[in-house]
N, C-alpha and C positions, 0 to 999 in steps of 0.2 A: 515659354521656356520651362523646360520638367528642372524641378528645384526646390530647397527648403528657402523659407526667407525666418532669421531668426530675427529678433527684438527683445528689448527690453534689459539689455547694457544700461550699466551705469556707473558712478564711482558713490563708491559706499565705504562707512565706517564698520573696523571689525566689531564681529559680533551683531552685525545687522543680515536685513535681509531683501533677496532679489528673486521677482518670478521671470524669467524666460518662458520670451516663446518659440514655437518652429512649427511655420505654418506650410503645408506642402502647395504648390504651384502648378499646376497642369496635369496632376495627378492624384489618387485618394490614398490615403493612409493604409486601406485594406489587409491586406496580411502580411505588411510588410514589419521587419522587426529594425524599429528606430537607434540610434546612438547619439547619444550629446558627446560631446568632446571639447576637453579646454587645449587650450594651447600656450604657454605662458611663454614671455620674452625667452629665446634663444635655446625652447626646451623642444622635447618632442609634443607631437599631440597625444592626447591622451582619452581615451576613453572613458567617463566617467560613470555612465547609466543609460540602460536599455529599457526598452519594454517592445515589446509585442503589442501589435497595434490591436493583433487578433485573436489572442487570450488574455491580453491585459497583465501577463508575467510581466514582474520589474527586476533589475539586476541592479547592483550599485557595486563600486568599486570600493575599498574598506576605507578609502581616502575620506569618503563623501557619506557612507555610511552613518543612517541615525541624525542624517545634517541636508541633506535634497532628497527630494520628494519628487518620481517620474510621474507624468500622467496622461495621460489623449484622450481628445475631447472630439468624435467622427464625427459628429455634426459639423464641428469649426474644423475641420479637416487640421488637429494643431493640436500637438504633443507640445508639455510644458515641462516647466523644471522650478520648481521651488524650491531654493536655497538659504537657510537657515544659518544664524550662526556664523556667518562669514571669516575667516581671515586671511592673511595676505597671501597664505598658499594658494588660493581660488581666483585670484588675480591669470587672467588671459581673455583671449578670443575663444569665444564659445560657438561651438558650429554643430549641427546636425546631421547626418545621411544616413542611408536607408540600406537595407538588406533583406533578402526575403527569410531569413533566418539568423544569421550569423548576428552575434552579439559583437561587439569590441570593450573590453576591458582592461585598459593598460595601453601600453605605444602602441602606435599603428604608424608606419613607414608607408606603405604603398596604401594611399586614398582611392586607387581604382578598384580597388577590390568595393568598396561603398558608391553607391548612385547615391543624386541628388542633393548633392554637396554648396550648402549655402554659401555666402560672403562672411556667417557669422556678425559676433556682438559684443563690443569690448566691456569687462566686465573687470572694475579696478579696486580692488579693498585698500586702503589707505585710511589714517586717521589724520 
């Protein structure tokens, strides 16, 4: 099955921190341009940070800015996210998909416009 599988959810104290992964499934990273995306209780989803699998340009939303870290590793076929700094606004499901260029930064409503759309990874900041 063509897919991201993300990992590495958890619940954390603010001001801490979490690496995400998103590993792709039945297909390679190649020139496609990735999005992580949170999703918090009863909000929209959100795009938080891009990169380009195939120039390594990164994007971040000013939310998450100076605070997560994009990265992809084409050996491990597996874009990361390193999240610094935590607090309860970063609380959601965090999911991945793919575009062959188009970034997402901010809501996104229609998900078909993105391939490869994981189950995501519950990611909960509480002290």
């Amino acid at each position: 099955q063509l897919q991201f599988v993300e990992s590495g959810g958890d619940l954390v104290q603010p001001g801490g921190s979490l690496r995400l992964s998103c590993a792709a499934s039945g297909f390679t990273l190649g020139y496609y341009t990735i999005t992580w995306f949170r999703q918090a209780p009863g909000k929209e989803r959100q795009g938080v940070s891009c990169i380009s699998a195939y120039t390594g340009d990164t994007y971040y939303a000013d939310s998450v800015k100076g605070r997560f870290t994009i990265s992809s590793d084409g050996a491990k076929n597996t874009v990361y996210l390193q999240m610094n700094n935590l607090d309860s606004e970063d609380t959601g499901v965090y999911s991945c998909a793919a575009d062959s260029s188009m970034c997402v930064l901010g809501p996104l409503t229609d998900t078909s416009l993105l391939s490869y759309w994981g189950k995501g990874t519950q990611v909960t900041v509480s002290s």
